[in-house]
N, C-alpha and C positions, 0 to 999 in steps of 0.2 A: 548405547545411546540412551540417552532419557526420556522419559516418554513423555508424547506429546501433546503438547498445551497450544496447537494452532489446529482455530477450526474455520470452517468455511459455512457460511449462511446466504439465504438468500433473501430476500422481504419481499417485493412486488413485482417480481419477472423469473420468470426462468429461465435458470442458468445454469450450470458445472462447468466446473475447470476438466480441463484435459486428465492432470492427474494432482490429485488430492497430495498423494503424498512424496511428490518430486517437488509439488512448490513449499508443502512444509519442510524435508528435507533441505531445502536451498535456503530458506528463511532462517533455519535455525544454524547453518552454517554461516549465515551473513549476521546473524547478531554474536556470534559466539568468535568472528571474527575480528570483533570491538570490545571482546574480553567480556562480554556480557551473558545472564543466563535469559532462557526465556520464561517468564511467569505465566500470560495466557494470553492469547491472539485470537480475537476474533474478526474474521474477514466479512464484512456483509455485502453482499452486492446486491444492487437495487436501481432504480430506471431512475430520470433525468428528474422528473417532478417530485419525487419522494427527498432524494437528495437535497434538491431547492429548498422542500420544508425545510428541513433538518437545521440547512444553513439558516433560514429565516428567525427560527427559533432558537438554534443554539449561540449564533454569531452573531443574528441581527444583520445578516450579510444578504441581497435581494438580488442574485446571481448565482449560474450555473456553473459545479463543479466539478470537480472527478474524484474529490478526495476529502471527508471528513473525518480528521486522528482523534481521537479522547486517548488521552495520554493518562496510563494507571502507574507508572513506571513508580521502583521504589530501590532503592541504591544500583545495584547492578542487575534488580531482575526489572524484562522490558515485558510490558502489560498493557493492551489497549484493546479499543474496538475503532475499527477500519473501516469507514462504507466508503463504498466505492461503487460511481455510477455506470454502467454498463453500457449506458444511451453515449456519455462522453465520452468514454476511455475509444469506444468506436468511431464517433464523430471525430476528435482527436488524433485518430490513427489515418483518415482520410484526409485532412487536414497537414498533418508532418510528413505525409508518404508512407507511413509505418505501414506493418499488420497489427491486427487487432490484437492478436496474443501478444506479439513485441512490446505496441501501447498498457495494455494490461497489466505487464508483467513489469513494465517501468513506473507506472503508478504504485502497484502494488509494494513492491521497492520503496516510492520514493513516500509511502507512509511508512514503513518500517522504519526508514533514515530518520524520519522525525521525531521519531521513537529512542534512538539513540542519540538523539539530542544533534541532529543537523537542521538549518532554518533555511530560507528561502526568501527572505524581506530585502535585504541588498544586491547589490550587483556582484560582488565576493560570495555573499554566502550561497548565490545562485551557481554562480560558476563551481565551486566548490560540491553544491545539491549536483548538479547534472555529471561532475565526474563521478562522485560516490554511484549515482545512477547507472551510470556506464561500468562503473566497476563490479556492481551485483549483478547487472546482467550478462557479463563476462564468466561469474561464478556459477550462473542459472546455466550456460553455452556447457559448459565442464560435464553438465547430468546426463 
């Protein structure tokens, strides 16, 4: 197996995943399953208000989310940094019915997707995001 270029951070809360290296092993089975290699993944997780900035300054977007990709991708290798709110993926999860790892773990997902070039802007490319989503957390069930 090749060694690993997915890391996990946190910025302004505290936080750890259950296991570090079942969601980078899932990750790099779900990019290598689009024929892709992985170059370097950083995952940051961070609380509601830090995120907001993020979006305010990177997007110019004045709303809360759960997911900001910076896409470093370059032919086949996928490369980016991930933050990811912890305050929404939870609120989220209360909201869908979900559990919070369920929510998490399909976030986490559905910035990888965007990584291998899947979009979310239509009603197609949505329907199309939420199978791919369902399909990696099929793969995640497998660990």
């Amino acid at each position: 197996m090749p060694p690993n270029n997915i890391f996990f951070h946190t910025e302004d809360i505290s936080f750890a995943l259950e296991s570090e290296s079942t969601t980078s092993n899932w990750l790099l089975k779900l990019v290598e399953s689009h024929n892709k290699k992985v170059g370097e993944l950083n995952y940051i997780f961070c609380s509601d208000d830090y995120l907001l900035k993020m979006n305010q300054e990177h997007l110019k977007h004045d709303y809360f989310t759960d997911i900001i990709t910076f896409d470093y991708c370059e032919d086949d290798w996928i490369s980016g940094d991930l933050f990811i709110s912890i305050d929404r993926t939870n609120e989220n999860a209360k909201t869908f019915g979900k559990t919070q790892i369920n929510e998490l773990n399909r976030v986490i997902a559905h910035g990888l997707l965007h990584l291998l070039g899947f979009k979310d802007k239509t009603a197609e490319d949505i329907a199309e995001m939420r199978s791919m989503e369902e399909r990696a957390l099929s793969m995640l069930a497998s660990y």
